[in-house]
C-alpha positions in Angstrom: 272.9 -49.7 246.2 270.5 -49.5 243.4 267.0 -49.2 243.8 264.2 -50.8 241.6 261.6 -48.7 240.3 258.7 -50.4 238.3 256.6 -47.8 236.4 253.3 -48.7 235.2 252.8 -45.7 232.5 249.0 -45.4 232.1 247.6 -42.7 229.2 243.7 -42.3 228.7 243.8 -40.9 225.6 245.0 -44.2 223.5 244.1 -43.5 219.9 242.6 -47.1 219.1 240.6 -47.8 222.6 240.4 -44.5 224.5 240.0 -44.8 228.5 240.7 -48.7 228.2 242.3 -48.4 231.1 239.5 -48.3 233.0 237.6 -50.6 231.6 236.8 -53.6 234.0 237.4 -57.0 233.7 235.2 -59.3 236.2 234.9 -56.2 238.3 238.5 -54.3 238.2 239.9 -51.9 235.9 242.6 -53.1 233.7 244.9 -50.3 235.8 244.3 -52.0 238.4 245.1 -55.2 237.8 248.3 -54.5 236.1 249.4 -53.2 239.1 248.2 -55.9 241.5 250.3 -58.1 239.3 253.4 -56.0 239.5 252.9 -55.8 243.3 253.4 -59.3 243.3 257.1 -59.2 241.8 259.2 -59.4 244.4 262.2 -57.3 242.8 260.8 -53.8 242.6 261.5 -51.7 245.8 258.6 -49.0 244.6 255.8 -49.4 242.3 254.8 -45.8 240.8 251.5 -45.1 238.0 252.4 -42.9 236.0 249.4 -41.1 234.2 248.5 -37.9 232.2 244.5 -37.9 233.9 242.6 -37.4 236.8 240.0 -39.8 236.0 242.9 -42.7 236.1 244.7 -40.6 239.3 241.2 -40.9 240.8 241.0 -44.6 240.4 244.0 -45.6 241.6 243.6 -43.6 244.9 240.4 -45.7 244.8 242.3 -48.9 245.3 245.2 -47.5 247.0 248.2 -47.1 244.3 251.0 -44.7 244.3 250.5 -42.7 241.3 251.9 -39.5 239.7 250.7 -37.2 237.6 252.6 -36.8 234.0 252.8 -34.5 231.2 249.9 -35.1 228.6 252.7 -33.8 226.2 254.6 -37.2 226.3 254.2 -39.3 223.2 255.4 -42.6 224.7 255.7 -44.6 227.7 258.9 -44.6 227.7 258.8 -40.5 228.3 256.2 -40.7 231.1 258.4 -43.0 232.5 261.6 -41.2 232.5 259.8 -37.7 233.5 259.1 -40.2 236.9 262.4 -41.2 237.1 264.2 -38.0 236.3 264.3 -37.5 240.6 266.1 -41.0 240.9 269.8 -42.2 241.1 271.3 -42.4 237.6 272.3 -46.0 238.2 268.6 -46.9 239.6 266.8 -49.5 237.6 263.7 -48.4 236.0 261.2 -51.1 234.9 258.4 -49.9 232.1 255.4 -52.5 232.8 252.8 -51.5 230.0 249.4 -50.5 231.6 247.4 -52.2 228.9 248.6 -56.2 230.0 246.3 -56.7 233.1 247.9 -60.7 232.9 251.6 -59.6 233.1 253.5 -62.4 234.9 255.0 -61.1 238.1 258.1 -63.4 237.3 259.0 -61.5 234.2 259.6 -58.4 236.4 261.7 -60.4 238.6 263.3 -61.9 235.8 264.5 -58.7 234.1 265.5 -57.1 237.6 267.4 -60.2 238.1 269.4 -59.3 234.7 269.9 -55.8 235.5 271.5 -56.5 239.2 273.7 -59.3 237.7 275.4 -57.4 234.7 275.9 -53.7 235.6 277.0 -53.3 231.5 273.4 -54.0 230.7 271.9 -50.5 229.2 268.5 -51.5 228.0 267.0 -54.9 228.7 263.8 -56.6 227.2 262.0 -59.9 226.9 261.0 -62.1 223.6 259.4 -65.5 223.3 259.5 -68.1 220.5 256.6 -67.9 218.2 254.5 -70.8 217.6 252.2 -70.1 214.7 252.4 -68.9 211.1 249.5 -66.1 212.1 252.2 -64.9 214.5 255.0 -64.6 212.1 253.3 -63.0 209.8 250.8 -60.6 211.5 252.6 -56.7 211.7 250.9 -56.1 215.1 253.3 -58.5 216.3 256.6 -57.5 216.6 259.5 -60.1 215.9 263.2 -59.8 216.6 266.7 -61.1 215.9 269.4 -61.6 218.0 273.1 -62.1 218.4 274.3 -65.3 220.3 274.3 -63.3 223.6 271.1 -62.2 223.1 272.2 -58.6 222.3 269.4 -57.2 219.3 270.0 -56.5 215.9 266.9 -55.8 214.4 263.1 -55.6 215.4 260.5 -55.3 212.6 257.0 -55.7 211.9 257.8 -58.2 209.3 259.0 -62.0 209.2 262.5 -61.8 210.5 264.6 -63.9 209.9 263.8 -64.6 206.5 263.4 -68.3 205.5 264.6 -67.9 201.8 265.1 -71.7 201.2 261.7 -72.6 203.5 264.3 -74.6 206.0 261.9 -73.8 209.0 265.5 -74.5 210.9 265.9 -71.4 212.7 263.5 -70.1 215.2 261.5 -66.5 215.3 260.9 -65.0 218.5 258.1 -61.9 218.9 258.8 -59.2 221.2 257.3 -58.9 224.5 257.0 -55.2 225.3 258.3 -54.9 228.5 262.0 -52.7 229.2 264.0 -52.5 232.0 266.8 -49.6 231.9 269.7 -48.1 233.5 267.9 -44.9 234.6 270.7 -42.9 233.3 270.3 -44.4 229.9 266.5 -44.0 229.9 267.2 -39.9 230.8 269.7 -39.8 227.7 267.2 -42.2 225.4 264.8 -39.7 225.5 266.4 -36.9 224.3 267.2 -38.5 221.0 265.2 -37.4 217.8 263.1 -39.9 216.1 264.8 -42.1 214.0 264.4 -42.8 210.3 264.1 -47.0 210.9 261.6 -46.1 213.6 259.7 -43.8 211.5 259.3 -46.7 208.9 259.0 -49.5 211.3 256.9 -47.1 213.7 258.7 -48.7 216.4 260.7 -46.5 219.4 263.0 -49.1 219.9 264.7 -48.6 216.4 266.2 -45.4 217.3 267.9 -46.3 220.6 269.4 -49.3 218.3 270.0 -46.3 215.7 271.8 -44.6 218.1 274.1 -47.0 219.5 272.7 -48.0 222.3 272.7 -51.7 223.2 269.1 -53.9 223.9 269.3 -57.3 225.7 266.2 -59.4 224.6 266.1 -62.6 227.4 263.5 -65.7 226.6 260.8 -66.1 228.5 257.6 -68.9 228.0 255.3 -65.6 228.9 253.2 -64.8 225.2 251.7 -61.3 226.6 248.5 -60.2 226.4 247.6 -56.5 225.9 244.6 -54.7 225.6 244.0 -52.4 222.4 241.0 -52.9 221.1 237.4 -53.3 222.5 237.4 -57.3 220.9 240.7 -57.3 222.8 238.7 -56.9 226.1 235.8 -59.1 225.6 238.4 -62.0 224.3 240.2 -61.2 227.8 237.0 -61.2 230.0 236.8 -64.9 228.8 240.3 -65.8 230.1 
């Protein structure tokens, strides 16, 4: 039977808030509470960190987290994640929790483990929620998608999508929520794949496994996200 892995991948180096990760909020590091949180889900059979530094190793042996040590080399989480799974069955299901959202919502673990156990055709699956505001729609740090009517992706883009040409307001938008769950043997082949040309434009990683043929599920959730990427990010969160 197929296990559940949840990998929290956890880099120091981020290039617009180095060593957030560490950072506390009322008196934890963000590391930490992102995996509290996934502790909490009640799908995942093991919860693995997965970092490139012994400053973050050293504080999750602090508060008593599995964690493994990764290549610095890898330019995503997505690679950190898979150079953890690489040892696991190729029909294991591999959840990526990112290790900047110290609010993740245990359900929306369960929620995509649940998807993965019930449809065994499922290659890639993710999570989007409806957008609320103009702001949203329009801001490029927020990701929007589009999807067939079995929730299958077409597109993600930085950009308003769908397009509202006659200002209808009839069709909802939804904004990606960056959390995957694969089939580990997809997330093995996904990373061996060059970068793509829609990613390179979009600067998104998802565009070239969509590139490539392979299919992404996006399932709603009511869960917004909350990530931490930039120093106003943190105080704005210490205030939650």
């Amino acid at each position: 039977m197929s296990k559940i892995i949840a990998i929290i991948p956890a880099r120091y180096n981020s290039k617009r808030f180095p060593g957030k990760l560490l950072e506390k909020i009322n008196g934890k590091t963000i590391v930490q509470m992102v995996y509290e949180r996934v502790k909490q889900a009640t799908k995942p059979d093991e919860v693995i960190i997965a970092t490139d530094d012994q400053r973050i190793m050293d504080e999750c042996t602090k508060f008593g987290a599995y964690a493994e040590m990764t290549f610095t080399s890898h330019k995503s989480g997505t690679d950190r994640c898979a150079q953890i799974a690489f040892s696991y069955w190729e029909d294991d299901i591999i959840i990526n929790i990112q290790g900047d959202e110290p609010f993740i919502e245990p359900d929306v673990i369960d929620l995509l483990a649940k998807k993965m156990e019930e449809d065994s055709w499922l290659e890639i699956s993710t999570l989007c929620t409806e957008i609320k505001t103009e702001g949203e729609k329009t801001n490029p740090n927020i990701v929007k998608v589009v999807r067939d009517i079995n929730n299958r992706t077409l597109y993600f883009s930085r950009a308003p999508i769908p397009y509202d040409r006659d200002s209808t307001a009839s069709l909802a938008s939804y904004k990606h929520i960056g959390i995957y769950a694969y089939r580990n043997k997809v997330l093995q082949n996904i990373t061996k794949l060059l970068e793509s040309n829609l990613e390179r434009t979009e600067k998104l990683e998802q565009l070239r496994w969509l590139e490539n043929g392979f299919k992404i599920h996006a399932f709603n959730t009511e869960y917004q996200g909350f990530g931490i990427d930039t120093p106003e990010d943190l105080k704005k969160a210490s205030g939650i």
